[in-house]
N, C-alpha and C positions, 0 to 999 in steps of 0.2 A: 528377544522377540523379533526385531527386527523393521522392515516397513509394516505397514497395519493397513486393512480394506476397509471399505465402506460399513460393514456391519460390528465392525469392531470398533468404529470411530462412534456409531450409535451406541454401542453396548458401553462405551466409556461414559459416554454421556450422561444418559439415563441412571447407571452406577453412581456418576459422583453426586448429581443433582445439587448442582450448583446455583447459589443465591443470590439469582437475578427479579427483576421487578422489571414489569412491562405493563403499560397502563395502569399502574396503579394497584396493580397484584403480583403476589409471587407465586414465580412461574414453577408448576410441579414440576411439569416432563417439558424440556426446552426441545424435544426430539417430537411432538406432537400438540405444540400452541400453533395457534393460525398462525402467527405471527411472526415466527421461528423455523416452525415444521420446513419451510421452502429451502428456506438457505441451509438447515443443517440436511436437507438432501442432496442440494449442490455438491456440499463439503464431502458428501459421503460420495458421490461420482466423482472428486477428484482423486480419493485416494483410494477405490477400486480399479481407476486409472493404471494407476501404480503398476496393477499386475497385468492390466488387458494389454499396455504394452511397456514388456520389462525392461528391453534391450534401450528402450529410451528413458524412460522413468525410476530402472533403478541400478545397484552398483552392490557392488561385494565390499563389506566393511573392514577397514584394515583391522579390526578389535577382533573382533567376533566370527566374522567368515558369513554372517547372516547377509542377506539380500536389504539394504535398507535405502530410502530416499534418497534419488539424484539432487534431490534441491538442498541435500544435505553436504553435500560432495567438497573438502578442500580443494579446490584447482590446485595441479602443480605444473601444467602446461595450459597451454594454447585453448590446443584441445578441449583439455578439464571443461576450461571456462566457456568454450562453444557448446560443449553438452550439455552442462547444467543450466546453458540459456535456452536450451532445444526441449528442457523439461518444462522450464517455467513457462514456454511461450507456448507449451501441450497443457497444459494445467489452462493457460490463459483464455485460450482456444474455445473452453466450454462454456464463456461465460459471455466471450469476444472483449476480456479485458474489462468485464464491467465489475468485476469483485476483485477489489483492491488489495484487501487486505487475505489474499489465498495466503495460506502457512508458508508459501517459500518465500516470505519478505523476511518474516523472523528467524526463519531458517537459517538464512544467509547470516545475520545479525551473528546469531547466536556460535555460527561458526567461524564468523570471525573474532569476537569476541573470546572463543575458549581456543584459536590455535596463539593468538596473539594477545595471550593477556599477561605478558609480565610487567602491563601499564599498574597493573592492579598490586603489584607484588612491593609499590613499593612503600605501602600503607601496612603489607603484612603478609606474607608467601603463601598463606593459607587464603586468600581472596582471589589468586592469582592459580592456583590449585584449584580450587571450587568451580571457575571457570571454563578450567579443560575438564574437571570430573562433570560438568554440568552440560559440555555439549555434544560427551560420549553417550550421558544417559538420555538426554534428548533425540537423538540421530538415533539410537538401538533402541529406543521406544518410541520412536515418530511420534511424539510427542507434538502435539497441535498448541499455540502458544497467541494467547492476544496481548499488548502491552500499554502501558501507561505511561507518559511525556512530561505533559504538562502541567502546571499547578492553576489553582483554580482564577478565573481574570477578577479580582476582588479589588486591586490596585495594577495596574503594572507597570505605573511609575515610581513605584518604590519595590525595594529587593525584601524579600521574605520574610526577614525578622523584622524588617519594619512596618507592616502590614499592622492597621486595625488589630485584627484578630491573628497572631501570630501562628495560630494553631490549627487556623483553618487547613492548610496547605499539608500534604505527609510526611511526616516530621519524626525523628527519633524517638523516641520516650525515653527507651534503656536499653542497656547492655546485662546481658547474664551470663554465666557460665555455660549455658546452653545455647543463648541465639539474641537478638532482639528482637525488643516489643516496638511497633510502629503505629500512629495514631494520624489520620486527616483524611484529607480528600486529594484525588490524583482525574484528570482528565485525558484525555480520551478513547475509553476503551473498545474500538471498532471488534465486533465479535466477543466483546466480554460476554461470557456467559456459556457459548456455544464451542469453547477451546479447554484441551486439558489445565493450562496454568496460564499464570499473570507474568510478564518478565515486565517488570519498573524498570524504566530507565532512565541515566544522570539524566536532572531536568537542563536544557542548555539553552532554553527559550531565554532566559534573563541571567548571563554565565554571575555564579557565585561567586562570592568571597567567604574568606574563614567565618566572618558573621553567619553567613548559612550553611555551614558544616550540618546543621542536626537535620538540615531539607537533603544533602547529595547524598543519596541512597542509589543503591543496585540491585534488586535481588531477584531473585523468582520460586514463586510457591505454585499449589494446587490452586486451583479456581473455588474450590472448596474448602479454604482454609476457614476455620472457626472464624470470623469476625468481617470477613470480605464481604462485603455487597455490591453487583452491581446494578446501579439506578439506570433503566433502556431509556432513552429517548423513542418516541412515538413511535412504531415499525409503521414503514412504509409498505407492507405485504398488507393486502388489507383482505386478503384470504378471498381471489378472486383467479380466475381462471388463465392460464398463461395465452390464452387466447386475447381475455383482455388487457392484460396486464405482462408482456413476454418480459421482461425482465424483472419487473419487485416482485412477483411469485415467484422468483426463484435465487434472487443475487442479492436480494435487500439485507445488508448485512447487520444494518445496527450500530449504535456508537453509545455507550455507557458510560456514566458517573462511578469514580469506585470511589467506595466507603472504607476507608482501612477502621476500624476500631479496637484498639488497642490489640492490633495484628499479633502475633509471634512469630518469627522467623529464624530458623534453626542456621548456627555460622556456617552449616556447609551450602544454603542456599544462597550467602551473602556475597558479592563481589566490591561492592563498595559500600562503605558506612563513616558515614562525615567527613571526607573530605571534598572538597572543595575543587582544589586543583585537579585532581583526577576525573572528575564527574565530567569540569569542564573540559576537558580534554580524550575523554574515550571513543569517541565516535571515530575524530579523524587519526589518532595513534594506534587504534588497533585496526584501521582502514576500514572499521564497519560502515560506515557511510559510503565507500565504496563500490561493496558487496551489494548492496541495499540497495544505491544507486542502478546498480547493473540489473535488479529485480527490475525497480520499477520501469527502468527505460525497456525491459525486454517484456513488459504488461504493457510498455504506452502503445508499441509497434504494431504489435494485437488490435487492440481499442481505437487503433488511428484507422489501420486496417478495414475494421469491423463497422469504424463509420464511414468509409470513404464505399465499402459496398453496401452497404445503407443507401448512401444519397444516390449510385449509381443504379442502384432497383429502383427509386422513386424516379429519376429523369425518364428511364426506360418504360415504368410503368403509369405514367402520363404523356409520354410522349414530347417530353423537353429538351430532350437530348442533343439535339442539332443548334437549339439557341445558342449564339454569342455567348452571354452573359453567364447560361447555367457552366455551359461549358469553363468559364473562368473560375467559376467557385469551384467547378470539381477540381481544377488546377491546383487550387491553393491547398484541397488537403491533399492531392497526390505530392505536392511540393515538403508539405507539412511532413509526413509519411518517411521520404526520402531523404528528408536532413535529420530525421531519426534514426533513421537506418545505416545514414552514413553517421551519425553519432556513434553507434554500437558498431561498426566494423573500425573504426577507429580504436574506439575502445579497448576491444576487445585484441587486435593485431598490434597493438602498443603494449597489451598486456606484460609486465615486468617480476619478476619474483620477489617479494617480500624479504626482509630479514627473518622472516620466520619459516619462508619454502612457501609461500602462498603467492600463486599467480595469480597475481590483479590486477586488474583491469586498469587504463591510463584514464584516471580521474579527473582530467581537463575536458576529456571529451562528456564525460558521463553529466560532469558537474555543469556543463553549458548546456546537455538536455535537460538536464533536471530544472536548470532555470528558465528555460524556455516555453518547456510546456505549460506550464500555468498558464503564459500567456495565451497561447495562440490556441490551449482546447478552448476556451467559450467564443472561438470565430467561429472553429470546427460545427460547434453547437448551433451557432446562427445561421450558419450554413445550411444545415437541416431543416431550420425552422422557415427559412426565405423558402429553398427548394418545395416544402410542403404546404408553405400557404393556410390557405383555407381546409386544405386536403387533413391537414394535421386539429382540426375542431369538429369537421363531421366525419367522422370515426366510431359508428353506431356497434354494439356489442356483440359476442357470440349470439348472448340471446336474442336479440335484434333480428338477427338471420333466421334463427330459427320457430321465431314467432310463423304462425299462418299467414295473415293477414296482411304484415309491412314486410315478411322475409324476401319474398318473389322482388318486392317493389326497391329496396333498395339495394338487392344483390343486383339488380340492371342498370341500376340506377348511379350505381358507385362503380361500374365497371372502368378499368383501365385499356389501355394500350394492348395490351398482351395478357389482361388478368381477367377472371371476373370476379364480380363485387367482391368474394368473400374474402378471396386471396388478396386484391388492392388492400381492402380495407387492416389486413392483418398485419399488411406492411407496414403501413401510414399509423396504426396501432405502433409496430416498434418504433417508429421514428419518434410519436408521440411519447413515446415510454424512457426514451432518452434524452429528450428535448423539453420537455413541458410536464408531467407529472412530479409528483415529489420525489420521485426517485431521480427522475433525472437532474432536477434541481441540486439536490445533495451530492449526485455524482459531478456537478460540475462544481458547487461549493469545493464540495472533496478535493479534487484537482488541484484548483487554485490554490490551497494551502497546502498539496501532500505533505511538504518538505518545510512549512512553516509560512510569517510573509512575506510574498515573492518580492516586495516592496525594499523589505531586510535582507533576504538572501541576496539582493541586486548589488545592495550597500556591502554586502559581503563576497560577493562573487567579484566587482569591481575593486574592490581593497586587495583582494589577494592575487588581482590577474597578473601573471607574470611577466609579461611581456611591455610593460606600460615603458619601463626605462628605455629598455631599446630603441620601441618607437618614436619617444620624444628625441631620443639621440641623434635618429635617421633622420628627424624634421632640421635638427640644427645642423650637423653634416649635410643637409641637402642645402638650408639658408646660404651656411658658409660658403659653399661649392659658388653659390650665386651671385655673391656678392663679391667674389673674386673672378667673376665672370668677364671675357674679353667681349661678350655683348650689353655687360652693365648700361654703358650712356648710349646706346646706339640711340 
């Protein structure tokens, strides 16, 4: 088949009719809920994309010869890896970085994971198989993929089997001759519902031991498998017009509860089942965190981007532009911006070949963006909120405008710099819509954890820095140097 367009991502949709709950019902058509309808037309303009431009968006399949997804692409150069960041940051482009989870995160995943899995081979060759057959038929079926991490927070001072309720959490049942059965709950499924399949991944939030073999699972099914539910948390689309609302009318993606109940999973969908060691260890041995990395630091560049000309239409369209003060906060996210960019050229011109022919990206750079961002988006965000003030509360609606009576009055009344009313006010609306409504709230929640807490990642980024010996060396080589110093008693 190959890449797939916007009307074909709905036709899958509507086809599988997958068993998700949204307020408290289940949803018939996820292609036509208020609630839904926005994003899964997002989704559908990115991979329309696909075709409106090929030469960047998509690639000849070494399989097949069909035309399939750039963001599906093994890098074996430089190159490679420049393109397939020139797709995802075209993809990011439509959204300005505000939908997260666009398919080329799992993409990346998923293709590292099937050129570099003989992690998995050594529980059983047929795991390690299943992985490259699973990221052939994904890439020739553009396959749209949501995923599940985490186990539920019920204790998380104690590891899985020792949990209250041991069963709560996704857990083995059985093995058969045909596949296993899997039974609990799994968190957090951003776009469950609105993607063809589920990919579970080793949970690495609290790394296992042999005690919780029967919780490290791998596998990926249909979003529509017999016994899957996912439970939505509240959408933030509250089925209002992109005028008032320019981003959750259209990017609010959703994050879902999944229900396994005594799931079935056939062994060719399986890549890991109970082991321990290997769950704990898949991310960074097959350098999927890598891949993944280099997704999302080529979304943040976008999204830093996309708010640094934000705040630059608000100084210009009140007229602040000259102050000291604003002027320093624009500083800080063009600074923000720029140690991002020099993150991914680093990255990316370090890039090294894999033992498996995969060009990857130099993970020191990736992994010091990845930890940084958490921090410094919600300055990014306060940034917005100082620059707009007051500006960001009276923010009166389409219909507001177009009322008789107050339209006249506060389209004059709300006029900028260079704007009138309608136009100011539509700004100050997106700033509002990234800063202060619940979408924007969750988008900066979102942030601060992509990659887990940025509290832990620190404790782990500092543990692993490579460079710590050197430097304590150079301090006592320099001591020494001084201490033998012909100015010592002067």
């Amino acid at each position: 088949m190959g890449a797939k367009n916007g009307k074909q991502y709905i036709e899958r949709l509507k086809k599988a009719s997958n068993n998700i709950y949204l307020h408290g019902e289940r949803v018939q058509d996820v292609t036509a809920h208020p609630g839904l309808k926005g994003v899964v037309k997002s989704m559908a303009d990115l991979y329309d994309l696909q075709f409106e431009k090929p030469e960047k968006m998509l690639y000849t399949s070494p399989t097949t010869g069909e035309q399939v997804g750039m963001t599906w692409l093994q890098p074996k150069t430089i190159e490679d890896v420049i393109k397939r960041r020139e797709a995802i940051q075209e993809w990011a482009l439509t959204s300005g970085g505000m939908m997260g989870r666009s398919p080329d995160y799992l993409n990346a995943e998923v293709m590292a994971m099937g050129v570099s899995n003989e992690l998995f081979a050594e529980a059983d060759p047929m795991f390690a198989e299943n992985a490259r057959k699973y990221y052939e038929f994904a890439r020739e079926n553009d396959i749209s993929l949501t995923h599940t991490l985490i186990h539920p927070q019920v204790n998380r001072a104690k590891a899985q089997h020792e949990q209250k309720d041991a069963n709560v959490a996704l857990h083995l049942v059985k093995k058969t001759d045909e596949g296993i059965y899997v039974d609990g709950i799994r968190l957090l499924a951003t776009q469950g519902g609105i993607t063809d399949e589920i990919l579970v991944f080793p949970s690495t939030v609290k790394k296992a031991g042999e005690l919780d073999d029967p919780y490290s699972l791998a596998f990926a099914i249909p979003n529509n498998t017999p016994g899957l539910k996912f439970i939505s948390r509240e959408s933030f689309d509250y089925g209002r017009n992109s005028y008032d609302h320019p981003l959750s009318s259209r990017f609010e993606e959703g994050d879902a509860i999944v229900s396994f109940e005594n799931v079935f999973v056939p062994w060719e969908r399986v890549f890991v089942c109970g082991n321990s060691s290997i769950c704990n260890r898949t991310f960074r041995e097959t350098n999927a965190v890598v891949h993944m990395s280099h997704q999302v630091v080529s979304k943040n560049i976008i999204k830093t981007e996309f708010i640094l000309g934000v705040a630059l239409s608000m100084m210009d369209a009140i007229g602040i532009d000259s102050f000291q003060h604003v002027k320093d906060k624009g500083t800080e996210i063009m600074l923000a911006l720029e140690t991002m960019k020099s993150h991914m050229y680093r990255a990316e011109h370090n890039a090294k070949l894999d033992k498996w022919g995969t060009m990857t990206p130099d993970y020191e750079a990736l992994d010091a963006a990845r930890n940084w961002y958490p921090r410094v988006y919600p300055r990014l965000i306060e940034i917005l909120r100082v620059l707009g003030a007051s500006g960001l509360m009276g923010i009166p609606t389409q219909a507001d405008f177009q009322n008789e009576e107050i339209g006249d009055i506060i389209h004059r009344g709300l006029q900028g710099k260079n704007l009138e009313g309608y136009e100011r006010v539509q700004l100050f609306r997106l700033a509002w819509d990234i800063t202060m409504s619940a979408f924007g709230s969750r988008q900066m929640h979102y942030e601060y954890y992509f990659f887990g807490d940025p509290i832990r990642m620190g404790m782990t980024y500092f543990d692993h820095y490579q460079a710590k010996d050197e430097l304590k060396a150079r301090v006592q080589d320099f001591l020494g140097k001084a201490s033998n110093s012909k100015f010592l008693n002067v």
